[in-house]
N, C-alpha and C positions, 0 to 999 in steps of 0.2 A: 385327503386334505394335506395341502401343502403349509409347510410350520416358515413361518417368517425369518429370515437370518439377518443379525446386525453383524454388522462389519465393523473393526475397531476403527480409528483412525489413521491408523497404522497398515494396517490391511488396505485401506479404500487407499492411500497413498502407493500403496505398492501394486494395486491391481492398476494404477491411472500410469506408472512408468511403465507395467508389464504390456498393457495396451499400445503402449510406443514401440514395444521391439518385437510382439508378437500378432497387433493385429487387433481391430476391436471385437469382430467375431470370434474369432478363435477364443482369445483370454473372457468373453462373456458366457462361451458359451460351456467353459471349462469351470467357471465358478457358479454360474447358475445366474447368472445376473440379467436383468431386463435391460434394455438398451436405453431406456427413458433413467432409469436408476445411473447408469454410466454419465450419459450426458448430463447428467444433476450434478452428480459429483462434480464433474471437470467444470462445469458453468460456475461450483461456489469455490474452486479450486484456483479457478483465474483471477475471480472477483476478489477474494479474499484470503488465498494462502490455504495454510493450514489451520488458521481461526475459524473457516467456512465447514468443518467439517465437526464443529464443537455441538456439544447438544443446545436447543432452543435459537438456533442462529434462521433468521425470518428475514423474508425480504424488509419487512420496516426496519430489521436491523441493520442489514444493508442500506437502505436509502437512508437512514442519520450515521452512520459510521460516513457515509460518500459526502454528507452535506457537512460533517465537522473534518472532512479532510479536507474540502472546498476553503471553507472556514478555517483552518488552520494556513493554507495557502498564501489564503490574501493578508493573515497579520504576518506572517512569515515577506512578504511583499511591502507592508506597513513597516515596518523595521529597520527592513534591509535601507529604504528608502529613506528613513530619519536617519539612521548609520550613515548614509551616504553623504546626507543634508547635513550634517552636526560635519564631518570631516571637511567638505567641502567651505563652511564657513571659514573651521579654524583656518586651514590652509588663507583662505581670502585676508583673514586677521592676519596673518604672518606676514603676507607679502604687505596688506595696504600699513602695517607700523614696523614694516623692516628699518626706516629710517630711527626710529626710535631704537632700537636693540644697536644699532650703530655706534649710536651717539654713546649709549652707555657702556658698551665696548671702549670706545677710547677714553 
């Protein structure tokens, strides 16, 4: 009977560089790792950093982390957009009563 091994986070980070300079067979086959287990890691590793490797992290938690980043995008987009519209006004106010600042200049 073969006994289950966790891996800390720390470790699955360092077998996912060690993989880069040594090979995916070689480093799997030196840790005892299944290939399905490798490619897991590196799939929640791309999606998600090192957050993906936290305990209870689920694809639904993925698919609403992906839809509030979506979501933070577009007011990030909504903002920038009024930022733009608010500066472009005043600018338009300055030129169309420059005459006025004139006047009270002299």
């Amino acid at each position: 009977m073969t006994v289950k091994r966790t891996f800390t986070k720390e470790e699955k980070l360092q077998i996912l560089k060690e993989v880069e300079q040594e090979g995916v067979k070689a480093t799997l086959e030196k840790h005892g790792i299944y290939p399905a287990t490798y490619y897991s890691w590196k799939k929640k590793f791309e999606q998600m950093g090192e957050a993906g490797f936290q305990h209870g992290m689920t694809p639904a938690h993925i698919k609403e982390i992906k839809r509030l980043e979506k979501e933070n995008e577009l007011l990030k987009k909504l903002l920038a957009e009024k930022e733009i519209e608010g500066h472009l006004k005043t600018e338009m106010l300055k030129k169309k009563y420059s005459w006025a600042r004139k006047r009270s200049l002299q």
